[in-house]
Structure formats: structure tokens, C-alpha cells
C-alpha positions as CSV (number, residue, x, y, z in Angstrom):
1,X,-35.7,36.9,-58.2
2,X,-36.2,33.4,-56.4
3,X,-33.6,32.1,-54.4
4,X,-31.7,29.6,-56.8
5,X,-31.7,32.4,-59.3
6,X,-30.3,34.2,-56.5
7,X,-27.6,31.9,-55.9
8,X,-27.0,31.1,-59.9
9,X,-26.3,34.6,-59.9
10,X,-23.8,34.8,-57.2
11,X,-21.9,31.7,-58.8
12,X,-21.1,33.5,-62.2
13,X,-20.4,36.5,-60.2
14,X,-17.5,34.6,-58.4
15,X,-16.3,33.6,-61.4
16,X,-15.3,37.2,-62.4
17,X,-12.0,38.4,-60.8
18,X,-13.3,41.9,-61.5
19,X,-16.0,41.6,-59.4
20,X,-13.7,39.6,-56.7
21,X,-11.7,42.5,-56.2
22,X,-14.2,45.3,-56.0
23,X,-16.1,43.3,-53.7
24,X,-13.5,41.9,-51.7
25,X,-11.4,45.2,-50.1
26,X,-13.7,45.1,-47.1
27,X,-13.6,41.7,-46.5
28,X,-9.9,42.4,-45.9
29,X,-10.3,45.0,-43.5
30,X,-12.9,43.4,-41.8
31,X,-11.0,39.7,-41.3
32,X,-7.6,42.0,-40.4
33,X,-9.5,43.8,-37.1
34,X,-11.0,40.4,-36.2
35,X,-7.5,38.8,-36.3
36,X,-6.2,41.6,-34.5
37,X,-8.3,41.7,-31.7
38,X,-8.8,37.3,-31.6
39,X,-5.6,36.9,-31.6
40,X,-4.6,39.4,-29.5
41,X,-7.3,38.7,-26.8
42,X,-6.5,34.7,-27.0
43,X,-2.8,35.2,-26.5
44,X,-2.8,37.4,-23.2
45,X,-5.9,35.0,-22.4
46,X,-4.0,32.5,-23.3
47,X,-0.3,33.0,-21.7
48,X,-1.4,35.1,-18.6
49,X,-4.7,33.8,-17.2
50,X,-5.0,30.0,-18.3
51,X,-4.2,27.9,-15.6
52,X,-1.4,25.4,-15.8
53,X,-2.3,21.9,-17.1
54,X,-2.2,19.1,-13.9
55,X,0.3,16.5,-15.7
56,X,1.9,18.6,-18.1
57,X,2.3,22.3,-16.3
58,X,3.0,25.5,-18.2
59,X,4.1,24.0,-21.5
60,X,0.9,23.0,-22.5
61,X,0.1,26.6,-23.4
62,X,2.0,25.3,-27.0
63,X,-1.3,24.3,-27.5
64,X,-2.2,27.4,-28.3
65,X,-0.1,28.2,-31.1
66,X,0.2,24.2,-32.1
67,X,-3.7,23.3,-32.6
68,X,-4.9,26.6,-34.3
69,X,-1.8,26.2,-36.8
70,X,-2.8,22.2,-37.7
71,X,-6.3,23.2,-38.2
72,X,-6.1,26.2,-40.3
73,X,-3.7,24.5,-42.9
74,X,-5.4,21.6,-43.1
75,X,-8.7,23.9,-43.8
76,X,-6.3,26.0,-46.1
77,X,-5.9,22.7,-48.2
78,X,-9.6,21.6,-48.3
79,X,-10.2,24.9,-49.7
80,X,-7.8,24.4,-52.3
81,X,-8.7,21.2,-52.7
82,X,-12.7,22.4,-53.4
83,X,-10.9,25.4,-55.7
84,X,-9.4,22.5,-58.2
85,X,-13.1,20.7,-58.5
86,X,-14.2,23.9,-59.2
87,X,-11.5,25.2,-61.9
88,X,-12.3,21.3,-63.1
89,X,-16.0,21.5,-63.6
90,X,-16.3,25.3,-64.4
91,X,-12.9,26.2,-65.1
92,X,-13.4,29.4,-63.3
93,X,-9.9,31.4,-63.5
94,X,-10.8,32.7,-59.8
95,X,-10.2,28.8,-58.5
96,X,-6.5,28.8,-59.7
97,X,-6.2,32.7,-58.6
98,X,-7.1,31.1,-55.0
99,X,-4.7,27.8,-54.9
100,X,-1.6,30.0,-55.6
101,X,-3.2,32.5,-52.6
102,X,-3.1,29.6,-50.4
103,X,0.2,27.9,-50.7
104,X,2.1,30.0,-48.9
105,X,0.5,30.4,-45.4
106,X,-0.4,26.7,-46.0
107,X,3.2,25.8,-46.5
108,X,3.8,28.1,-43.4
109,X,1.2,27.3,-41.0
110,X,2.1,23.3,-41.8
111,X,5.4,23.9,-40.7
112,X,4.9,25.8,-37.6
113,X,2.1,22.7,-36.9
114,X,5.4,20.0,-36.8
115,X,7.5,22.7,-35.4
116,X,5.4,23.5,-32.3
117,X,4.4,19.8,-32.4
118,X,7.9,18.8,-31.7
119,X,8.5,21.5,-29.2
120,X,5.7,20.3,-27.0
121,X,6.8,16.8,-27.6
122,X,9.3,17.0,-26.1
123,X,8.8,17.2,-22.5
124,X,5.3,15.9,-23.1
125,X,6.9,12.5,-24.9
126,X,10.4,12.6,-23.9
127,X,11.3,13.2,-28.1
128,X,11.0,16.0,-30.3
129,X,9.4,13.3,-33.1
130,X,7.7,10.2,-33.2
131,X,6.9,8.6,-36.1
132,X,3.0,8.3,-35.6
133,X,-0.3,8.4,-37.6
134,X,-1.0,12.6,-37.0
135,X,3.0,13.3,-37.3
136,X,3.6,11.5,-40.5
137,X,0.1,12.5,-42.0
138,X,0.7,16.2,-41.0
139,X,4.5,16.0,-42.6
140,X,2.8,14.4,-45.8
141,X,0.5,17.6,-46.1
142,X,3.6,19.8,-45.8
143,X,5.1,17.8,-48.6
144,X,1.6,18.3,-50.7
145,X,1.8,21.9,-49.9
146,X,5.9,22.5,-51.0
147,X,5.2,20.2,-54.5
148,X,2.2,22.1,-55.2
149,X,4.6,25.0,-55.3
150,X,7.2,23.3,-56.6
151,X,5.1,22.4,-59.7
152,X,3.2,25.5,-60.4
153,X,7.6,27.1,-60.0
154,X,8.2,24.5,-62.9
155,X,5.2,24.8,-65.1
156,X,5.5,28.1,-67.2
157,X,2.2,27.4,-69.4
158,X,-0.3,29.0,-67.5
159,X,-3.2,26.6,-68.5
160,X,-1.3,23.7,-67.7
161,X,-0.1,25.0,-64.4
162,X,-3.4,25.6,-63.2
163,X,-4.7,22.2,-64.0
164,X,-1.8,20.3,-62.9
165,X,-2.0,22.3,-58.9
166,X,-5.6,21.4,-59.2
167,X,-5.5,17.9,-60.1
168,X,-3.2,17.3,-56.9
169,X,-4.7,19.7,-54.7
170,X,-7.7,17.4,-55.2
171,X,-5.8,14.0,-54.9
172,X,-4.3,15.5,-52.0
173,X,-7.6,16.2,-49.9
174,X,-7.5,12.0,-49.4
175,X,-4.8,12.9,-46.7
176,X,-7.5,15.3,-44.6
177,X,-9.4,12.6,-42.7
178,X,-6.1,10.5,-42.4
179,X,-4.7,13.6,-40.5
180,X,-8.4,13.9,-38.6
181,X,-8.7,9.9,-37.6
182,X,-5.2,8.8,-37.5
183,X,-5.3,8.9,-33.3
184,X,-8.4,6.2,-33.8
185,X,-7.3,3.9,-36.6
186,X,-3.7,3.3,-35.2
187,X,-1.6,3.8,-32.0
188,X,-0.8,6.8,-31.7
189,X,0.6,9.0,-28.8
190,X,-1.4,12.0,-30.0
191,X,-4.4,12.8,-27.9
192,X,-7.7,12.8,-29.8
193,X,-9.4,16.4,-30.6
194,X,-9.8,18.4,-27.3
195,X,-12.8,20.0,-28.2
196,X,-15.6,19.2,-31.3
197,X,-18.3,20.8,-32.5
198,X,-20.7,17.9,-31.2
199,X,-19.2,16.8,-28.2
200,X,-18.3,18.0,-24.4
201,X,-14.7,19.8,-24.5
202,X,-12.0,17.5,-22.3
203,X,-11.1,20.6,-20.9
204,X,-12.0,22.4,-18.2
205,X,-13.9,26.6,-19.9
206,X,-10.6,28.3,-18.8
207,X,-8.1,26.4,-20.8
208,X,-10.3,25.9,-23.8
209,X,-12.0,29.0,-24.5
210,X,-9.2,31.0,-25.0
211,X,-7.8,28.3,-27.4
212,X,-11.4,28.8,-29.2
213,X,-10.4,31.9,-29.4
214,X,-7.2,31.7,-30.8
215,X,-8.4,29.1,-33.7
216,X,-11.0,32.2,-34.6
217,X,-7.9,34.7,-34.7
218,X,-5.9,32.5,-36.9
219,X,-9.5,31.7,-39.1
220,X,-9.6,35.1,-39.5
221,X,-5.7,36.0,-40.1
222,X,-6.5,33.2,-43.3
223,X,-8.9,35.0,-45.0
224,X,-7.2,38.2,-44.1
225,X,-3.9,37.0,-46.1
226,X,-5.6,34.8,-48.5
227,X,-8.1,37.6,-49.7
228,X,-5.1,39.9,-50.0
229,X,-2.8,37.4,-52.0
230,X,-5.8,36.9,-54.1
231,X,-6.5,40.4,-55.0
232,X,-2.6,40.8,-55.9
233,X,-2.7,38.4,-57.8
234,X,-5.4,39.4,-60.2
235,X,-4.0,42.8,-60.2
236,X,-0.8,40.8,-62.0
237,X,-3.0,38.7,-63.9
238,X,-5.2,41.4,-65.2
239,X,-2.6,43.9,-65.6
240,X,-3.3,44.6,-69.3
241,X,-7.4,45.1,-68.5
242,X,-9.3,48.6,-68.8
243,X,-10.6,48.2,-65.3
244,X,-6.8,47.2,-63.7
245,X,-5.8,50.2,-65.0
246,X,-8.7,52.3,-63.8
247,X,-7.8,50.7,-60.4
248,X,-4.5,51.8,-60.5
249,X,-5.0,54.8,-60.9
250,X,-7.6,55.9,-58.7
251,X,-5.7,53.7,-55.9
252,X,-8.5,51.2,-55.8
């Protein structure tokens, strides 16, 4: 079998929730111990051995909790964003199965973003908000995150539920690289990234690795609650099925 048939393959397999959730139970287990031991590693690493910041002392360390929270959800929402151009073109039922997975630890992590935002703000800035590019962008995607919710709560056909989340999960995405270049294209008091994929971290290997660490553990703690709503939910969806009920039983 060459390689694209390979892949073609794969693609209609993702398409059936069957095969999502028989594949998918160690892919749970697998990103729960790696959240575990990432985030339990990068907190202690984090909050007893990183070295106070030279300016801004021992509150920095909200850093820690503030930067993986921002990235995650906004990663949470390009996902969902990709999951409505797929339900779109291919109107795989698995796409919408994954936007309504996301929403909540998107809605969560969003808010815990702001919150922590404004908690280091404040002896950072002098103000628990400030009505800047990052802020306002990050508070938009929190409102992108609650109507999503909001509409799928109001909509009771299913069809039209799932196209309606999809069509603004997509819309939404446009906010993304506002969030990401915001600090360049205005004034902002937000710092630009501390550490890229492409460039020399700002920070000196003790303050930033266990925050590399920590954006890992919260990667991982995703996928370990996403995968997990996912499989609940087609276990509710396909609650009338043969296999469901085979599932069931057998606890699987």
C-alpha cells in the first residue's frame, strides 16, 4: 500500500466514531501520565527552584500558569477552527463530536489566561486591566468560546447546530494572529513572546525551561480531557448502535 493510500485510508478511518473510540482509550492514558508528571515536574521546578525575575521578583512565576493557559486555548480554538473546515468539506460527524469536546476547557483555560493576566498586572502594570491589543483580543476569544456554547445550548436541530458552531469556529480563527501580533501592530504593554520556536529565548535556561515544561503539561492535559469528552460524547451519540452497546457491556 503506497503512502497516499496510506494516508487516504487513515482519513475515512477518522471519520468513523467507532473506530475513534476503540482506538483512542490509550491515547488517554498515555496524555494523562504525561500531564501528570509535566505538570507536576514544571510546578515544583517552577515555584521552588526558578530564580526570581531582576525587575519584577517572585510574581513573575504567574507566568507559569498565565502563558501555558493563553497558548493552549488559543491552540484549543485553531483546532476547532480546522474541525468546522473539515465537517464543511467532508461533513465528517467526528469534526462536530470534537468542537463540542473543546469548548469547555477552551472557555476555561481563556478565563484563567485574563484571570492570571490581571493578577500579574497588577504589580507588574500598576492595574489589574488595560485595555490593550493581547487583553482585548484574548477577551474576544473568550466571548468566541462562551457564544459557541451559547449557540450550540440554543440550537436543538442537530444538523444545524453543528454547522452553525462550525461556521463561527472558522470565522473566529481570524482573531488567532490578532492575539499572536497584537504586541507588534499596536502599543501595547504586553511583552512580545518570551521564547519561539525560531528564535533565542529572552530568558535566561532556568526560568524558561521549566515554563517549557509546563506548556507540554497543559498540551498534554488537552488532549487528555479533549480525547475523553470526545469519547463521551460518541458514547451519547451512538447510544442506540450495536457496537455502543457491546461497549457497554463489556466495560470498553
Amino acid at each position: 500500500m503506497s503512502f497516499t493510500s496510506s494516508i487516504k485510508t487513515l482519513w475515512h478511518k477518522l471519520g468513523s466514531p467507532r473506530w475513534f473510540y476503540q482506538m483512542s482509550g490509550p491515547w488517554v492514558i498515555g496524555f494523562g501520565i504525561a500531564a501528570l508528571v509535566l505538570l507536576g515536574v514544571g510546578a515544583v521546578w517552577a515555584l521552588g527552584f526558578a530564580p526570581p525575575d531582576y525587575q519584577q521578583g517572585n510574581s513573575f512565576r504567574i507566568m507559569y500558569v498565565h502563558v501555558p493557559a493563553a497558548m493552549v486555548a488559543q491552540s484549543i480554538y485553531m483546532s476547532m477552527g480546522v474541525a468546522g473546515l473539515v465537517l464543511f468539506v467532508w461533513r465528517m460527524k467526528l469534526a462536530d463530536v470534537a468542537i463540542a469536546a473543546c469548548l469547555p476547557l477552551g472557555m476555561v483555560l481563556t478565563a484563567l489566561a485574563l484571570f492570571s493576566g490581571g493578577v500579574w498586572g497588577k504589580p507588574t502594570w500598576g492595574t489589574w486591566w488595560e485595555w490593550d491589543g493581547r487583553t482585548v483580543s484574548t477577551l474576544v476569544l473568550l466571548f468566541l468560546f462562551i457564544g459557541i456554547y451559547a449557540l450550540r445550548e440554543a440550537i436543538e436541530d442537530a444538523g444545524l447546530k453543528a454547522r452553525a458552531s462550525a461556521l463561527v469556529a472558522m470565522i473566529g480563527t481570524i482573531n488567532i494572529p490578532i492575539i499572536k501580533y497584537s504586541v507588534e501592530w499596536w502599543h501595547t504593554l504586553h511583552q512580545p513572546a518570551s521564547f519561539t520556536l525560531t528564535e533565542k529565548p529572552a530568558m535566561p535556561p532556568e526560568m524558561y525551561l521549566p515554563l517549557l515544561v509546563m506548556v507540554l503539561g497543559m498540551y498534554a492535559f488537552a488532549g487528555h480531557n479533549i480525547i475523553s469528552r470526545m469519547r463521551n460524547q460518541i458514547l451519547v451519540r451512538e447510544s442506540r448502535t450495536h457496537w455502543v452497546r457491546e461497549a457497554m457491556a463489556t466495560g470498553g
